[in-house]
C-alpha positions, -999 to +999 in steps of 0.1 A: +557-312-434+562-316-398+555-290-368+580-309-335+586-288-310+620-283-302+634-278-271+663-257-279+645-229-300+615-231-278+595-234-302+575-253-326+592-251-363+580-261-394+604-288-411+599-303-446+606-344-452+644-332-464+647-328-428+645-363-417+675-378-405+660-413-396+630-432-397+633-465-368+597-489-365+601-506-336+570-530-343+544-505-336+521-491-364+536-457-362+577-456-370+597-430-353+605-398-371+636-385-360+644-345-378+677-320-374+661-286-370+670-256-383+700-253-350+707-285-356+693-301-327+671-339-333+642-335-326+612-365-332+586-358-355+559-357-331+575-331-303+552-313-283+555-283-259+562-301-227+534-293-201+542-283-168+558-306-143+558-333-165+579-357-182+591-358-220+570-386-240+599-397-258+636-400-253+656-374-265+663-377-304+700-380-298+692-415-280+676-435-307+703-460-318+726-449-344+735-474-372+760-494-367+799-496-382+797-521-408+763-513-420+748-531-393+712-512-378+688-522-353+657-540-367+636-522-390+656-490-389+662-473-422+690-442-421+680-414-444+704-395-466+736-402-446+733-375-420+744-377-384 
């Protein structure tokens, strides 16, 4: 289960793993989690409630690289049940 905060509900929501949309490790020990939530915005697994005057910690979900026509992806990124 995962709790992101998500900036168009406000709120943090509680999403299960047939949430996922995509899972990207961009060499780091800890791959990026990206989730639709329940209004369908993305939203990465480890949102938080931003804090005043400050900036996001992560792009926004809808920036992490799609995969590509042809079946091509960017390295080390695995697509999860087809969803877009």
């Amino acid at each position: 289960m995962f709790a992101p905060y998500c900036p168009t509900c406000r709120s943090r929501i509680l999403l299960g793993t047939r949430r996922i949309v995509r899972i990207a490790w961009d060499g780091t020990a800890d791959p990026c989690v990206v989730l639709r939530c329940f209004c369908g915005t993305l939203v990465h697994a480890d949102a938080q409630p931003p804090a005043a005057g400050s900036e996001p910690a992560h792009r926004p979900a809808a920036e992490v690289p799609e995969q590509q026509p042809g079946g091509t992806r960017e390295p080390g990124q695995v697509d999860v049940g087809g969803h877009r």
